[in-house]
C-alpha positions in Angstrom: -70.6 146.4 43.1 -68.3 144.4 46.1 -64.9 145.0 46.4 -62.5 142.8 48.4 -59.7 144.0 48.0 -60.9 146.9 50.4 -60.7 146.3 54.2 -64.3 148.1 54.4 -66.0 146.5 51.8 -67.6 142.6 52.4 -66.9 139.9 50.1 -70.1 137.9 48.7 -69.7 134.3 48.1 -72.1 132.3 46.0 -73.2 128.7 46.2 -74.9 127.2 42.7 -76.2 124.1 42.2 -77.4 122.7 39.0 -79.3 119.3 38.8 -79.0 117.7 35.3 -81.7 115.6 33.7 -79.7 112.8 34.3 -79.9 112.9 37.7 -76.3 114.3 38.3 -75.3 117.3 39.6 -72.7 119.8 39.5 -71.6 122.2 42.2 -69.5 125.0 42.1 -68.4 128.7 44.0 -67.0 131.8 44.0 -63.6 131.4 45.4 -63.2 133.2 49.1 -59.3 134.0 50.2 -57.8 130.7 51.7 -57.2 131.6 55.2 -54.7 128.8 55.7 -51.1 129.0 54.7 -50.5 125.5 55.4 -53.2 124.1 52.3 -53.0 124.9 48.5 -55.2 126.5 46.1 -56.3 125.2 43.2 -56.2 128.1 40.8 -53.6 131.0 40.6 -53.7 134.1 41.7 -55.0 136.6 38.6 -56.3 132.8 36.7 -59.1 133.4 34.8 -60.1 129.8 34.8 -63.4 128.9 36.3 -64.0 128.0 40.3 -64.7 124.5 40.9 -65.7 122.9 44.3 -62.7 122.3 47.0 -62.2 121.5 50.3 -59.4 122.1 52.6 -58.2 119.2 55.0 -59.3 121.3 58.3 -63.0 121.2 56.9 -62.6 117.5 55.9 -62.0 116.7 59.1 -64.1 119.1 60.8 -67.4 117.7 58.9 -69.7 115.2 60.6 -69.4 111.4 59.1 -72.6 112.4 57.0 -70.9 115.3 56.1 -68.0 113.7 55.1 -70.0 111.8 52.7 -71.2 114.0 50.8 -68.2 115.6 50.8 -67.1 112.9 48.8 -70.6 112.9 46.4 -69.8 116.2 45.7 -66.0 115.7 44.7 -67.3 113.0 42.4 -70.3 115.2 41.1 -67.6 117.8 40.4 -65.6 115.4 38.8 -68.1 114.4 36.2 -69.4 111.2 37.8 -73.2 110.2 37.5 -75.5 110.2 39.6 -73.3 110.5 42.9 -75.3 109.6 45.5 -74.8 108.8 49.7 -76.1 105.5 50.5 -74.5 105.8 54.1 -75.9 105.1 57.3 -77.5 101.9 59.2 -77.2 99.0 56.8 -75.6 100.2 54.1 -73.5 97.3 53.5 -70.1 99.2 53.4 -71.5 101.8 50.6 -71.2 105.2 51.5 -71.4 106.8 48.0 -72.3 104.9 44.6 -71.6 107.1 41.0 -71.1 106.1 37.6 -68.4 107.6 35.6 -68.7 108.6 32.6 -68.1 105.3 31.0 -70.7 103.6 32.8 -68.4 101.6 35.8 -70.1 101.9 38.9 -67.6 103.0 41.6 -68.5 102.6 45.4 -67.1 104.5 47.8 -67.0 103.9 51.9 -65.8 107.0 53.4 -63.7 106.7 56.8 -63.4 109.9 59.0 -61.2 107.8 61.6 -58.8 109.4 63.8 -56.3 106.9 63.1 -55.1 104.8 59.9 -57.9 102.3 58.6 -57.4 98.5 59.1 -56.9 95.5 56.8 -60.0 94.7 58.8 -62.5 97.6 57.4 -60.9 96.5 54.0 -61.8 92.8 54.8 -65.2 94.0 54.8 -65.9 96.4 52.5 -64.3 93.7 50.2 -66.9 91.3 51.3 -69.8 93.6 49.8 -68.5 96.1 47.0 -68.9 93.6 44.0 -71.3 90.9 45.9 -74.0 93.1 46.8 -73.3 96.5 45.3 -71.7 95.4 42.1 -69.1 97.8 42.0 -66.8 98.1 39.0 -64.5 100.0 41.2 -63.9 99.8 44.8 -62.3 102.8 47.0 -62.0 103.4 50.4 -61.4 107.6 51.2 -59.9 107.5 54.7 -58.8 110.8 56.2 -56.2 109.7 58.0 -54.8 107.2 56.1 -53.8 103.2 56.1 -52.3 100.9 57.8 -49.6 98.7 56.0 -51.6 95.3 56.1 -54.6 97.2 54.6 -52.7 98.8 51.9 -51.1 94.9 51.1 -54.6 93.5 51.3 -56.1 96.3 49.1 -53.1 95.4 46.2 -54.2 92.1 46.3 -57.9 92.2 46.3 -57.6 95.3 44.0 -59.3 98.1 46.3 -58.6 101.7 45.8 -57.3 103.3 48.4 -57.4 107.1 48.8 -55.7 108.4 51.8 -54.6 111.7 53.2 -51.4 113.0 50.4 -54.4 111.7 47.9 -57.9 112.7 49.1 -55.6 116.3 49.7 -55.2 116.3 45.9 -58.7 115.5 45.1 -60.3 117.7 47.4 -57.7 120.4 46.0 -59.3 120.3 42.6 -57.7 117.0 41.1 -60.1 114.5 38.8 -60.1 111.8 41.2 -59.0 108.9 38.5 -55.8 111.3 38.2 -55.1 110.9 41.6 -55.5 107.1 40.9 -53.6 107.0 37.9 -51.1 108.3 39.7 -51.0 106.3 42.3 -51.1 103.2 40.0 -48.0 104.2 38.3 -44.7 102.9 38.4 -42.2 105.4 40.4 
């Protein structure tokens, strides 16, 4: 038997992942201690509900653009979404992950790692090729860092999702990602 709670003793963390035989997946761990007092947890201390996959902003950011990818597969995977696959890389038309939910709307996601906020014109173009040539149902950029104002006007009108930093913290924290959205959508 481990023990953590005993400076002498080694805590064992386990990765699982399942494929289903519809082609989705689901991943999930063994929580380890959150060495960062600055991000949340997702469950509370002494909570017997079960572990489900997270990320912290520091390893968001810390991941490599494919990385950061499937990051995002995997949130969408955990979230219950079909098929989550990444479709990024050299010609990928602005798709950097394509799932279906559970009620069959194909969502496509391009993933920005940027230092800075995203542009209306990264939005001009992903808008030029989510329903045209990847026939999304549902359009969302992740960007880590964020939006610029004329990209969050331009993504109201052309109706793009945007997920920036207070939201992709909430999703990556353990939050369905259409709550997040929901959310976001509502009046204040």
């Amino acid at each position: 038997m481990v023990r953590a709670d005993h400076p002498g003793h080694t805590l064992v963390v386990l990765c699982f992942v399942v494929f289903s035989d519809r082609g989705g997946y689901v991943v999930a761990y063994s929580d380890a201690p959150d060495d960062s007092a600055n991000e949340s947890s997702v469950s509370e201390p002494g909570s017997t509900a079960p572990k489900v996959l997270t990320f912290r902003m520091k390893q968001l950011a810390a991941m490599s653009a494919n990385g950061f990818e499937q990051a995002c597969a995997d949130l969408l995977a955990r979230d219950g979404f079909v098929r989550p696959r990444r479709v990024g890389g050299s010609g990928d038309l602005g798709a950097d992950v394509v799932a279906v939910d559970p009620d069959d709307h194909k969502v496509v996601v391009q993933c920005k790692q940027y230092s800075a906020p995203v542009g209306s014109g990264a939005l001009q173009k992903f808008n030029g090729t989510a329903v045209p040539e990847h026939h999304a149902d549902i359009a969302v950029i992740v960007a880590l860092n964020g939006f610029t104002r004329p990209a969050v006007d331009f993504a109201q009108r052309h109706g793009i999702v945007l997920i920036g930093r207070p939201e992709l913290k909430r999703w990556a924290h353990g939050e369905h990602l259409y709550a997040v959205v929901e959310e976001q959508r509502s009046p204040a």
